[in-house]
Structure formats: C-alpha cells, structure tokens
MARMAR-120896 format. One record per residue: residue in one letter; x, y, z of N, C-alpha, C, CB in turn. Coordinates in steps of 0.1 Angstrom, whole numbers, padded with zeros to 4 digits, always signed. Glycine has a CB too. Layout:
BEGIN
AXYZXYZXYZXYZ...
! end
This chain:
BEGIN
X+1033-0027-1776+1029-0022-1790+1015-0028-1794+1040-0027-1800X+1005-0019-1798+0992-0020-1802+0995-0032-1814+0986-0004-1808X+0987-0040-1818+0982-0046-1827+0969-0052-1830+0990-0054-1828X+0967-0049-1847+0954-0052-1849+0951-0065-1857+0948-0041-1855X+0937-0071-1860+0939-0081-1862+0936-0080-1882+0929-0090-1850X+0940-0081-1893+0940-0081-1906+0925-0075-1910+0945-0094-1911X+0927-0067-1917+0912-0065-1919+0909-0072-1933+0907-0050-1920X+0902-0078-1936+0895-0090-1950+0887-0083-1957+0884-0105-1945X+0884-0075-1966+0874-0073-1974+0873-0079-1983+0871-0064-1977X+0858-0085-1988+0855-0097-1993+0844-0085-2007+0846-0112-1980X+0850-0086-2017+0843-0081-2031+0831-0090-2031+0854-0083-2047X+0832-0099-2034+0822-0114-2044+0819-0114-2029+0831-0132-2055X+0816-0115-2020+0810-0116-2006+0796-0108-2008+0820-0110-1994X+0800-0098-2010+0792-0084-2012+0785-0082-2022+0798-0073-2013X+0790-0087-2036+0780-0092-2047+0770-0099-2043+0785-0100-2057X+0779-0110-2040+0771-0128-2035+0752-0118-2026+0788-0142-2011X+0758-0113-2017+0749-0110-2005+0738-0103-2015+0757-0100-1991X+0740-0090-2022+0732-0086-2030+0722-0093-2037+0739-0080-2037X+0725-0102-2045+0723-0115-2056+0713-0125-2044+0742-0125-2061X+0713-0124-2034+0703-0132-2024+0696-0124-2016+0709-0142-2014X+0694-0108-2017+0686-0100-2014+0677-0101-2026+0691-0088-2011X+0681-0099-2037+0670-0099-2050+0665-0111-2053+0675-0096-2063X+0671-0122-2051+0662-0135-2046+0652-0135-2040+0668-0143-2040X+0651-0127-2027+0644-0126-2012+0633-0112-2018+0659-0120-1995X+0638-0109-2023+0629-0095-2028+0631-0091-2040+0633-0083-2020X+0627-0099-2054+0632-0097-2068+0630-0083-2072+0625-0106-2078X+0619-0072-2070+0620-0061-2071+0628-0049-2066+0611-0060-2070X+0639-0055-2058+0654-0045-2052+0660-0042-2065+0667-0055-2040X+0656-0051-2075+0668-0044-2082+0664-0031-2092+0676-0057-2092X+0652-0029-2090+0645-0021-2100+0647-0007-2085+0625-0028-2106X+0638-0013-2072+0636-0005-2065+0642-0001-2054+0629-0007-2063X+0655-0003-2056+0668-0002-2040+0662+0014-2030+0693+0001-2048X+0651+0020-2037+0650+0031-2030+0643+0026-2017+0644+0042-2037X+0631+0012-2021+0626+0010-2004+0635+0012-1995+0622-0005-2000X+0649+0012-1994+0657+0015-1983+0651+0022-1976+0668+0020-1986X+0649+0035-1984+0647+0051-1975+0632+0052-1976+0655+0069-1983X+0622+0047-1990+0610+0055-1987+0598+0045-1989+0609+0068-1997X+0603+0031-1985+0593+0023-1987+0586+0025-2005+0582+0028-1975X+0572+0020-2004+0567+0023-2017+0561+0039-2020+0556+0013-2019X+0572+0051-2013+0565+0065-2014+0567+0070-2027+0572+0075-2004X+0570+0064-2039+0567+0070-2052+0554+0076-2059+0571+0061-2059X+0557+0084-2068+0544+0085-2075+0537+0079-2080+0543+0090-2080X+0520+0077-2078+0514+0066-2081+0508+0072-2097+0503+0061-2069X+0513+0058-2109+0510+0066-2125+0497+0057-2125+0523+0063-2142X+0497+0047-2124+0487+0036-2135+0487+0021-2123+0499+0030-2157X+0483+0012-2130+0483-0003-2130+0487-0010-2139+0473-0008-2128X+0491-0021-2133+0497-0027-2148+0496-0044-2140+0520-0020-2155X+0495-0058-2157+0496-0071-2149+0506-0073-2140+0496-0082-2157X+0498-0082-2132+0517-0088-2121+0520-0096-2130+0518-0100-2101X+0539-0103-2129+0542-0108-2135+0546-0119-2123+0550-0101-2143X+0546-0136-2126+0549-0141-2116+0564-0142-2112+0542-0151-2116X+0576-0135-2119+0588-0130-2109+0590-0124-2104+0595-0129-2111X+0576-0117-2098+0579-0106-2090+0577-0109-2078+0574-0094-2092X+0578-0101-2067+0576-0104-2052+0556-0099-2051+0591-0091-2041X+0553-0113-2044+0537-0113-2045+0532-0101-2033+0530-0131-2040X+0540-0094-2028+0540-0085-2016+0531-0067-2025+0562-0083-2007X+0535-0067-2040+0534-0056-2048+0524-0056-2054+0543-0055-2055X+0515-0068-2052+0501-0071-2053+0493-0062-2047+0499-0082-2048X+0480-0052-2056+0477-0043-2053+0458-0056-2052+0482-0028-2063X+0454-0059-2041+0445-0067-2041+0431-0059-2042+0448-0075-2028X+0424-0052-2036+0417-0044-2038+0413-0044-2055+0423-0032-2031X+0425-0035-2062+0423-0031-2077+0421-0043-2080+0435-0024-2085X+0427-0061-2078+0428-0070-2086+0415-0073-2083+0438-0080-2084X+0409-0072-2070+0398-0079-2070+0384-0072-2080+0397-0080-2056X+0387-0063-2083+0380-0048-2087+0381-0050-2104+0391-0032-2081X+0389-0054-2111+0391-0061-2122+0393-0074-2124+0399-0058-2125X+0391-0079-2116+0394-0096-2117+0404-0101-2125+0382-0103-2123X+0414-0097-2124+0433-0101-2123+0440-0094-2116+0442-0100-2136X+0454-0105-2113+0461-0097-2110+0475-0084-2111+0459-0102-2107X+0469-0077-2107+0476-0060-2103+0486-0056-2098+0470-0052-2095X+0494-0046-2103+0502-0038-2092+0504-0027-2098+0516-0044-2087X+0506-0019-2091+0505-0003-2091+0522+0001-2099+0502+0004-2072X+0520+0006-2109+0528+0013-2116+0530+0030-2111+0522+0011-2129X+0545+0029-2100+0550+0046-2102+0560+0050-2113+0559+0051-2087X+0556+0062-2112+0562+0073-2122+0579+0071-2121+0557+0090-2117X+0582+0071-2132+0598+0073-2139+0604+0084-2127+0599+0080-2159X+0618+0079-2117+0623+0094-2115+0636+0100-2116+0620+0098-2103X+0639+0105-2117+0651+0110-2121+0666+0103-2108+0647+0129-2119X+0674+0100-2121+0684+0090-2115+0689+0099-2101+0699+0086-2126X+0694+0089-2092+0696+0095-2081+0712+0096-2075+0687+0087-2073X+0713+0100-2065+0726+0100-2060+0726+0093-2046+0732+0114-2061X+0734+0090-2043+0735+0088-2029+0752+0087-2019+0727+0074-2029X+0751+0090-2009+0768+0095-2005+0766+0082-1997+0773+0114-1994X+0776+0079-1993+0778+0065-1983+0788+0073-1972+0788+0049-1992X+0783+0073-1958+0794+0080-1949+0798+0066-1940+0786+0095-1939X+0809+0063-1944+0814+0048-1936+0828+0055-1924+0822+0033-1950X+0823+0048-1912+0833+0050-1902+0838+0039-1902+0830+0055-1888X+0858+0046-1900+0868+0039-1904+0881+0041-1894+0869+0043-1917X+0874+0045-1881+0882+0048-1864+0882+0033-1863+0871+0058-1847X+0896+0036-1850+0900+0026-1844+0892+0015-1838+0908+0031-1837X+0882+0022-1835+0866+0013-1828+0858+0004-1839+0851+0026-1822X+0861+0007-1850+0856-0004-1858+0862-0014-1862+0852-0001-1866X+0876-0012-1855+0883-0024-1857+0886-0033-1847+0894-0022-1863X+0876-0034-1846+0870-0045-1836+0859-0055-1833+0868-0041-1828X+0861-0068-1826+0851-0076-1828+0855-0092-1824+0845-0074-1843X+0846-0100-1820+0847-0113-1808+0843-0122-1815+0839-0114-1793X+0836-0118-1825+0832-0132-1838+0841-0132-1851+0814-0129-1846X+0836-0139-1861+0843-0138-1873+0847-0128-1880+0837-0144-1880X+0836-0117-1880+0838-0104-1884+0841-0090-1873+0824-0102-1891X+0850-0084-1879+0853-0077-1873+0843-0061-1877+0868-0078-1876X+0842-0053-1866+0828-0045-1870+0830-0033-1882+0821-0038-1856X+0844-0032-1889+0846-0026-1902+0846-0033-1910+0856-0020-1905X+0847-0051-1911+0847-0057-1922+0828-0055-1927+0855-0072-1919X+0823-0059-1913+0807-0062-1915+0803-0044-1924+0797-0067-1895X+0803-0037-1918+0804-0023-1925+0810-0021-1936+0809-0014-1919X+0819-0025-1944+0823-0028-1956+0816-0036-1961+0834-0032-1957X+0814-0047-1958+0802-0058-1966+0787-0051-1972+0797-0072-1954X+0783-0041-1959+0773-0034-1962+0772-0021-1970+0768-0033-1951X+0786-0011-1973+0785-0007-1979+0788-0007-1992+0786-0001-1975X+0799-0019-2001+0802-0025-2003+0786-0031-2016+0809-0030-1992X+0779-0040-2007+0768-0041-2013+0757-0036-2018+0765-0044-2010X+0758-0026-2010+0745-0013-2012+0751-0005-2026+0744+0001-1995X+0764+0000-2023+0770+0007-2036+0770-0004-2049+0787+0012-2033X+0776-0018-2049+0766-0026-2064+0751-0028-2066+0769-0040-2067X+0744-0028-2061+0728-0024-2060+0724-0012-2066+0723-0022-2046X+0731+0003-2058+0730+0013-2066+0731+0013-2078+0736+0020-2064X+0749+0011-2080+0750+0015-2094+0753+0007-2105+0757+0023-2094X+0741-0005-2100+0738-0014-2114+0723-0011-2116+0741-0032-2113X+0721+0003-2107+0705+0005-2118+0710+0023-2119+0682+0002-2106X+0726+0022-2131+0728+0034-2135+0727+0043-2127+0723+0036-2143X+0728+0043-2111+0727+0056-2102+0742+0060-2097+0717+0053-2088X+0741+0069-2093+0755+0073-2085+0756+0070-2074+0759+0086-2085X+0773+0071-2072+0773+0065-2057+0786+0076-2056+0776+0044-2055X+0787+0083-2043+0800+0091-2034+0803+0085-2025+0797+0104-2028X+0815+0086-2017+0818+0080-2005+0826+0090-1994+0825+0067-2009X+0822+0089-1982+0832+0096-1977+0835+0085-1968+0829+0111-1972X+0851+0084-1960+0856+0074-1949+0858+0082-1938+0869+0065-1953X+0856+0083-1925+0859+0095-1913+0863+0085-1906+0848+0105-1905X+0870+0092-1897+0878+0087-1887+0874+0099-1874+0896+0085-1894X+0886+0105-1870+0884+0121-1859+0883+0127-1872+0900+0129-1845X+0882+0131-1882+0886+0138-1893+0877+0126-1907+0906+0141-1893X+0877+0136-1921+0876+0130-1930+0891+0126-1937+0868+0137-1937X+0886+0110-1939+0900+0105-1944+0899+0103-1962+0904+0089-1936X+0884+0103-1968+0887+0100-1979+0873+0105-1988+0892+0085-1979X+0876+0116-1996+0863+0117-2001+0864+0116-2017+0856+0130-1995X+0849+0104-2023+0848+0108-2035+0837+0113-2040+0852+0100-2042X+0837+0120-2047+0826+0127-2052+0820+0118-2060+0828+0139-2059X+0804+0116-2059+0797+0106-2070+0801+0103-2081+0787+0109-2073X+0802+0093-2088+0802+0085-2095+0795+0072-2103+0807+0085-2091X+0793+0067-2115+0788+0056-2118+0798+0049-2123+0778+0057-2125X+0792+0033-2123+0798+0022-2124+0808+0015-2121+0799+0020-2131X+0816+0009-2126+0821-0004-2120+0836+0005-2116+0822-0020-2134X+0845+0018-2121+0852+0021-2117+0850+0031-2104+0856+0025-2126X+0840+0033-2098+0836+0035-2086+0837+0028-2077+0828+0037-2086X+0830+0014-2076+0830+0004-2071+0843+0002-2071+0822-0005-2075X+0848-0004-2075+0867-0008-2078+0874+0007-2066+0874-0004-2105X+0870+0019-2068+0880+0026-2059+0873+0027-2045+0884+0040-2065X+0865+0027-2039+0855+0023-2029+0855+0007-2026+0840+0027-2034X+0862-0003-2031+0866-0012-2025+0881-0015-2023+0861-0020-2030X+0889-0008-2029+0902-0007-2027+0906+0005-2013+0907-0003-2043X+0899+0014-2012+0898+0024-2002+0895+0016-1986+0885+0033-2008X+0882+0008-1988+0881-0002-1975+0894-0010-1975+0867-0013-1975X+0902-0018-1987+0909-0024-1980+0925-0021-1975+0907-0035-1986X+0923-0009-1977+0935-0006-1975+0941-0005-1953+0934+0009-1986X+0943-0010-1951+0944-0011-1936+0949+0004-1928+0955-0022-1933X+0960+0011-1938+0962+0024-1935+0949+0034-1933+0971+0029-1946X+0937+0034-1933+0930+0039-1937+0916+0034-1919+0930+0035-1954X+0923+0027-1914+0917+0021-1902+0925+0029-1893+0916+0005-1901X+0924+0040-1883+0927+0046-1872+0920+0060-1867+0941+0048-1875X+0928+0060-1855+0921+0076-1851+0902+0074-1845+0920+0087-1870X+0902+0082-1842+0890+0085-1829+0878+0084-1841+0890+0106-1818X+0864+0088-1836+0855+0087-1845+0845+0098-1840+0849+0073-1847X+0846+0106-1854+0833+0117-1851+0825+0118-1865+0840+0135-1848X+0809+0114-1856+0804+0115-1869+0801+0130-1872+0790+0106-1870X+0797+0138-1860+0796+0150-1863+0800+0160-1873+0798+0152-1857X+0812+0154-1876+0826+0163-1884+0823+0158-1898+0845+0157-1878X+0822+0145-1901+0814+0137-1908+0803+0143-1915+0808+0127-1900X+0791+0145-1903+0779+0156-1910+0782+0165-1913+0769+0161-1902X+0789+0174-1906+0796+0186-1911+0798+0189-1923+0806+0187-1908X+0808+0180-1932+0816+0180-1941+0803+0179-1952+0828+0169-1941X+0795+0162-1952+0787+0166-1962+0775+0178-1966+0783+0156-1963X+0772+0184-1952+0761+0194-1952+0770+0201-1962+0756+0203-1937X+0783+0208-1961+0789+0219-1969+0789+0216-1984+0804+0222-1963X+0788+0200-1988+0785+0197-1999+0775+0203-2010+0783+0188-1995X+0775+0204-2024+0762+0207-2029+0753+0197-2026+0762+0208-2042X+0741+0202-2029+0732+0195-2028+0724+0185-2041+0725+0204-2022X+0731+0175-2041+0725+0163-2054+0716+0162-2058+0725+0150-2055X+0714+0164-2067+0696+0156-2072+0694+0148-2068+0692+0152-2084X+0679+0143-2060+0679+0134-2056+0684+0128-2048+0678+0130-2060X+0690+0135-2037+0703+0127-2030+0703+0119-2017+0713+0137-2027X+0704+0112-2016+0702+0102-2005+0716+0099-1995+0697+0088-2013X+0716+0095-1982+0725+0094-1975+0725+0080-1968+0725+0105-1967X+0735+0074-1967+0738+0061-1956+0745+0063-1946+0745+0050-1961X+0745+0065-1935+0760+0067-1922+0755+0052-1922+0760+0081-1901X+0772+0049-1918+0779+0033-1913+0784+0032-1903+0789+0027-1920X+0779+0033-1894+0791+0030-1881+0786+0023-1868+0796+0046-1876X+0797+0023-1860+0786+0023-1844+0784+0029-1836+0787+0017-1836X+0783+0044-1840+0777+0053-1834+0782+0051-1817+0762+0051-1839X+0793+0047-1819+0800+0046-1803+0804+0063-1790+0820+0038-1808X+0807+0067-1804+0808+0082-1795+0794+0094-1797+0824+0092-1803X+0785+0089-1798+0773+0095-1804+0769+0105-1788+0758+0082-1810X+0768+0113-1790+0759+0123-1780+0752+0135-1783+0768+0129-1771X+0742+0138-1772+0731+0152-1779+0735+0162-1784+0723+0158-1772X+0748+0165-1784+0750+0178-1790+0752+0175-1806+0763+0185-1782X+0750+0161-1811+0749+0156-1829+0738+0156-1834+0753+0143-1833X+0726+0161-1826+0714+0157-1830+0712+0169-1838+0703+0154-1819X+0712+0180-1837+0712+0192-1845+0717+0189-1862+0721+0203-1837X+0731+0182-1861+0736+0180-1875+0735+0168-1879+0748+0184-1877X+0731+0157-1868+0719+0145-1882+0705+0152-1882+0714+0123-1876X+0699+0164-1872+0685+0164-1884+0688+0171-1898+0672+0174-1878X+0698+0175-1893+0702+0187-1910+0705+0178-1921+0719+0199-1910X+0709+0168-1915+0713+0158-1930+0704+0151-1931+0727+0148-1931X+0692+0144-1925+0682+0138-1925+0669+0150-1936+0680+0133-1908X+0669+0165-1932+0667+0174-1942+0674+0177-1956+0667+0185-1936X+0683+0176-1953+0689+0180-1965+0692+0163-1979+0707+0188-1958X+0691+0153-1970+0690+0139-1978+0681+0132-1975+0699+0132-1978X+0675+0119-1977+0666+0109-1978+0681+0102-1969+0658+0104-1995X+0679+0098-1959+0692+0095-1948+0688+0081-1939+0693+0111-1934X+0695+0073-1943+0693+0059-1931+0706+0058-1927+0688+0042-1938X+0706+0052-1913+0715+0049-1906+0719+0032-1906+0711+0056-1893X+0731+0026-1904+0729+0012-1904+0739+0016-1888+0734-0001-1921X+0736+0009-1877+0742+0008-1864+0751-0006-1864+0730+0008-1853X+0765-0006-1871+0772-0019-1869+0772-0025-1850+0790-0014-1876X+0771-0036-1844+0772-0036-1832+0779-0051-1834+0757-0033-1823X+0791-0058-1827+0792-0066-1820+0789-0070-1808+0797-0066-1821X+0791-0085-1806+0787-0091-1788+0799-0081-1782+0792-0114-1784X+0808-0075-1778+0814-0072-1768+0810-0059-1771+0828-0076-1768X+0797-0057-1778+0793-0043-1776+0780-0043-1769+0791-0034-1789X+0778-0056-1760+0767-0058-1753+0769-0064-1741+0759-0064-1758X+0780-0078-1739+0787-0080-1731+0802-0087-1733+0779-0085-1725X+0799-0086-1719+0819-0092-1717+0815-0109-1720+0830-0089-1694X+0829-0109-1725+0832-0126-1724+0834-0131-1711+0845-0131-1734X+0828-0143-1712+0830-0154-1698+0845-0156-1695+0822-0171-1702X+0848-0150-1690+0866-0154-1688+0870-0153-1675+0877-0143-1695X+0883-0157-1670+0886-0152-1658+0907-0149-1660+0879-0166-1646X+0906-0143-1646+0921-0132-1648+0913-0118-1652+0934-0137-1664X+0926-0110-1655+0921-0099-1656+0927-0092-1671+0923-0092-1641X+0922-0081-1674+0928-0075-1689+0926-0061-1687+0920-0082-1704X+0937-0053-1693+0934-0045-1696+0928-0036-1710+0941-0043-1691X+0923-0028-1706+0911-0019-1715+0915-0005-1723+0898-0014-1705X+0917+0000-1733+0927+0012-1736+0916+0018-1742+0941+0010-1746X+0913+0036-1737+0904+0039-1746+0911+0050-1756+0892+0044-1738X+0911+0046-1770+0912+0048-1783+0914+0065-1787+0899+0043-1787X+0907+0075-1779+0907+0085-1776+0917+0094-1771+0901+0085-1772X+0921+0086-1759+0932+0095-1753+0942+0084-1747+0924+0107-1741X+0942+0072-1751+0951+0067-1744+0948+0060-1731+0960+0076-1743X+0939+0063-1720+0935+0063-1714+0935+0041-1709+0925+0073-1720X+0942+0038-1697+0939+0024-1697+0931+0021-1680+0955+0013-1701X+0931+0011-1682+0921+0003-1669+0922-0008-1666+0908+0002-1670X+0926-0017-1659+0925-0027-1656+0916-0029-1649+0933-0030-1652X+0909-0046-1659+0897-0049-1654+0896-0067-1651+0885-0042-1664X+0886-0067-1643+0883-0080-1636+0870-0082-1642+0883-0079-1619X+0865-0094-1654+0857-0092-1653+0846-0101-1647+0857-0088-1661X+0852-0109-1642+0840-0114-1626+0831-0101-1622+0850-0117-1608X+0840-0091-1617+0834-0075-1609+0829-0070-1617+0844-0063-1602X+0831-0066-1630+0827-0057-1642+0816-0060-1649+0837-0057-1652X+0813-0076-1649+0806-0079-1666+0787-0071-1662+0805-0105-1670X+0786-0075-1648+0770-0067-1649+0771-0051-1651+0760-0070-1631X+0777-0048-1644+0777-0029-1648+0781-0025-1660+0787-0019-1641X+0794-0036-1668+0793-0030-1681+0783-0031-1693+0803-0034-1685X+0773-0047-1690+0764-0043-1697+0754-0035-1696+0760-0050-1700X+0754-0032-1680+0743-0028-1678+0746-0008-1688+0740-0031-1659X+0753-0005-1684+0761+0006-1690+0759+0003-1705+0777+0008-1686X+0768-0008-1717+0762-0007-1725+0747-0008-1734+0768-0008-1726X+0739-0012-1726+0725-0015-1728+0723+0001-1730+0716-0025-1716X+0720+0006-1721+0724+0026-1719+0726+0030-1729+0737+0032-1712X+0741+0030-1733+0740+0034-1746+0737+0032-1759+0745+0037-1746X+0735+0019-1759+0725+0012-1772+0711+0025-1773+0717-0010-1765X+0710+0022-1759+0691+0029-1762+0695+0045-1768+0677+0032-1742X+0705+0047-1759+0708+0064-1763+0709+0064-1778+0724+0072-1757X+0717+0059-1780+0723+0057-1797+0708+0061-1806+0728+0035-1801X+0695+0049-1802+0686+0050-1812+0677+0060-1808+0680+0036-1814X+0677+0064-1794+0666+0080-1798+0670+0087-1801+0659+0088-1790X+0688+0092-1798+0690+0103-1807+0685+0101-1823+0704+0106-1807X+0688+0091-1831+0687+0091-1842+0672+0090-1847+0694+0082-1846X+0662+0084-1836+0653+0090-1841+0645+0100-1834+0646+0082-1843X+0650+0108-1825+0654+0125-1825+0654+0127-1836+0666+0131-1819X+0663+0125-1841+0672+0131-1858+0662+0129-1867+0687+0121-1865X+0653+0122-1870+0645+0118-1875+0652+0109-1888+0636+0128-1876X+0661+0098-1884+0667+0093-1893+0659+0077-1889+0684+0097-1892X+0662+0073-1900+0656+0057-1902+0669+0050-1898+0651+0052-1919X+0668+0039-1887+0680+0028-1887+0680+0016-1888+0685+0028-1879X+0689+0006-1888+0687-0005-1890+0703-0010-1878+0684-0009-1908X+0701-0019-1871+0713-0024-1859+0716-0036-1866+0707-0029-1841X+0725-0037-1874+0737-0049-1877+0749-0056-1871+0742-0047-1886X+0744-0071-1865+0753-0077-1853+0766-0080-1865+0745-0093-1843X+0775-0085-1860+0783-0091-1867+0786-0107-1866+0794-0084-1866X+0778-0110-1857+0779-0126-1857+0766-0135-1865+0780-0132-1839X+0758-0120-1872+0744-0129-1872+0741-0127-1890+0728-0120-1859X+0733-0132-1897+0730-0133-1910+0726-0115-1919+0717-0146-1910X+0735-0107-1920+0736-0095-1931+0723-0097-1940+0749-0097-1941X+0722-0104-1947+0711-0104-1953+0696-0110-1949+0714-0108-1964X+0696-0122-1941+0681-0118-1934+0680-0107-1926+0676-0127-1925X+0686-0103-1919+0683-0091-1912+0680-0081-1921+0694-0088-1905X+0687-0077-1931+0681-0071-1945+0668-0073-1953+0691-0074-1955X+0667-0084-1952+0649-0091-1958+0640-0085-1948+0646-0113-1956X+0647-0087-1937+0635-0085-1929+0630-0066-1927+0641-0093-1913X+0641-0057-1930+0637-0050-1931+0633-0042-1940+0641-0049-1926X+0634-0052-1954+0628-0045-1962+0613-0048-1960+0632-0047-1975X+0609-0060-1960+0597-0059-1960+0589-0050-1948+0594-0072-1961X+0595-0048-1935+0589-0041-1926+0584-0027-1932+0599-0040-1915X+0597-0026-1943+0591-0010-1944+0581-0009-1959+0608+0003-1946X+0581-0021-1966+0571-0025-1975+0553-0021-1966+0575-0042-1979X+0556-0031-1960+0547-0029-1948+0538-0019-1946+0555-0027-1938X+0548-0010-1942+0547-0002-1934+0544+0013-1941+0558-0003-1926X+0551+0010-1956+0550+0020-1964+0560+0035-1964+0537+0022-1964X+0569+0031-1958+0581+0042-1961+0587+0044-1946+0574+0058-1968X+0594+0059-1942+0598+0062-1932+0591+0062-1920+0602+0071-1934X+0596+0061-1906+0588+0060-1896+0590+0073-1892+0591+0048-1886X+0584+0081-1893+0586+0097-1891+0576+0100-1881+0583+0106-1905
! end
C-alpha cells in the first residue's frame, strides 16, 4: 500500500516570504507586475525619488539633467487579473529535503496570490492533476485567498498523472480578462513537443510566467546502497533499481530533461523561473526580479 508523506501548508509562511520580498524590493508592492513585464509600462512624467524606495528606479540621466533625484512616473492601468495554474499530480508530492515539491508550489502560489490581491487585483485559480480538479473564477480579497489556501491543503486534492496541456486547454476556452496574466506551477515532469503549440497560445492570449518547481532527486539519486524500487505514477509501471548501476545514467537522463523542459518553454515564448526546494524562495525571487529590472521586461 502506497503512502504519502503529510502535506504542510504554511499561510503566515507565505505572507512572511512576501513581507521580505518588499523589503528586498519595496516597490513590489505597488508593482508585482515586474513579474511578467519588467518596467514595460507607460512612460507619463517624472517625479522626486523618495528614499523608501528601491535606488534601482533611479532614472540617472534625467537626475543628472535636473540636478535631483528622479524616477520615471508610468501611467495608471487598469486593475488586472491573473489565473494561477498549480499542478497538483502525484509527482508533486514528492521530495528528499524539507519541502515537498507541492508544498514549495503552494508557498509560491500562495504568496504571489497575497501580493496580488493586496493591490486590489484579482486572482483565479485552477488545480490539474490528468484532468482539472478545481477551478475558481477570479476573485478579490482576503475570501479568495482563504479558499485557494484551504484548496492546497486539502490532501484529497493531491493525485493522478499530470497534464499541463489539458491545463492549457481548459484556460484557453476561458474568456479572455482584462488584463489578464497567467502563472503555471509545476514541474513540468511530463512536458513534451507536442505542448508547445498550447503554451504559445496561452503565452498569446496572457502576459504568462512559468515557475519550474524541481527537487535534488530531480537531478540526482541519493548516495545509498541496496536496492529500491521505482513506481511510475502513470501506469503503475515498477523497476527495480540498484543505485550503484543507475545513479550516472539517471542524471545523466535527468539533466536531458531539465534542458528539454526550458526550450520548450522558451519555444513557447514563456518567461521562467527553476525553484529548488531545498534552497531560499525568496532570494531566488530577489534575484529575479531584479534581473528582469535589468533587463527591462520579457526575454522574448
């Protein structure tokens, strides 16, 4: 008999983490759209910096050009939406560190949805598994959040194969939101070329980032010895393995599909970000905001 190990979702974890992104980057809370478009807003005016803001928004040129300092004022835009597509198959319930790779995907969507919609935006969710297991149609505030965290913790709600495809599917048939923006959550474990067609459609049809949950046993085997067997999720399917014999070919195999994973998606022309589960959520998050500060929006 299968058994899994409890799944933990942590509310105030997910605040907490938010609350030390806006530390790290005080303008997230105004601007959570850098996610998807960097600073691609419309440019209105200038206006003084204030010194609680992040010194990165410093328009130097203009300051020096006026002799104070500047930052570029964009245009007001119309509140936004955004869907959260979190995978919730039997493959994310898994993991060799503290976090298991649905809890770390909860934490992240989890956080992203109080960010949203404490700057009055909406938030939808859908949960997939082989199938969609749970969809809500956008929403604001704190009773959103409350059913989008009760939804992750519900353990019934962790099984079954994982297709993101079916996933894309479902929201393409969706209307189309004002303003609407997309997150896929997963680890893109069963990803192959025949999905690229329906993430470019959702990468067209939404402002679309990907976050790639990955654990260590999604890179290599543990140092062990004896042998274990391996059950694949799908069809039942087992193996007994040695992994003395195994551990080089399996990374070497999943290194493979790590890389596959990220050209399809940027095939897809989707933005991503690879989240370990043994390693710090929010620097890894600092770090990519500012890259795309940087960089000034999508890598298209």
């Amino acid at each position: 008999m299968k058994q899994k190990r409890e799944v933990r979702i942590d509310e105030v974890g997910a605040i907490t983490n938010v609350m030390s992104l806006i530390k790290e980057y005080p303008a997230l809370r105004k601007e959570y759209k850098v996610f998807f478009r960097g600073k691609s807003f419309d440019f209105e005016s200038f206006r003084n910096y204030s010194s609680d803001e992040d010194a990165s928004n410093i328009d130097w040129v203009a300051s020096a050009r006026y002799d104070k300092l500047l930052v570029k004022q964009y245009r007001e835009e119309e509140k936004d939406t955004v869907l959260l597509l979190i995978d919730v198959s039997d493959n994310m319930v898994l993991g060799r560190s503290k976090l298991l790779k649905c809890e770390r995907a909860a934490e992240i969507a989890l956080s992203l949805a109080y960010l949203i919609l404490s700057t009055d935006n909406r938030v939808g969710f859908v949960l997939f598994d082989g199938g969609i297991r749970i969809f809500s149609p956008p929403m604001r505030g704190r009773r959103c959040f409350e059913y989008l965290s009760a939804a992750l913790k519900d353990p019934n709600n962790y099984q079954g194969g994982s297709d993101v495809q079916q996933a894309c599917e479902f929201v393409l048939s969706l209307p189309r939101y004002t303003a609407g923006s997309a997150i896929i959550i997963s680890d893109f474990s069963n990803i192959n070329e025949g999905i690229k067609t329906f993430l470019s459609m959702i990468s067209i049809k939404y402002e679309t980032l990907a976050f790639v949950v990955k654990d260590v046993m999604d890179k290599q085997l543990s140092d062990i010895s004896g042998q274990f067997i391996i059950e694949d999720t799908q069809n039942g399917d087992q193996l007994l393995v040695d992994p003395s014999l195994a551990k080089r070919d399996y990374e070497t195999f999943m290194q493979k599909k790590a890389e596959n994973i990220r050209e399809v998606l940027r095939q897809s022309n989707i933005d991503f970000l690879e989240i370990m589960t043994d390693e710090s959520f929010v620097e890894t998050m600092v770090r990519f905001l500012k890259e795309r500060i940087k960089k000034g929006g999508l890598k298209r």
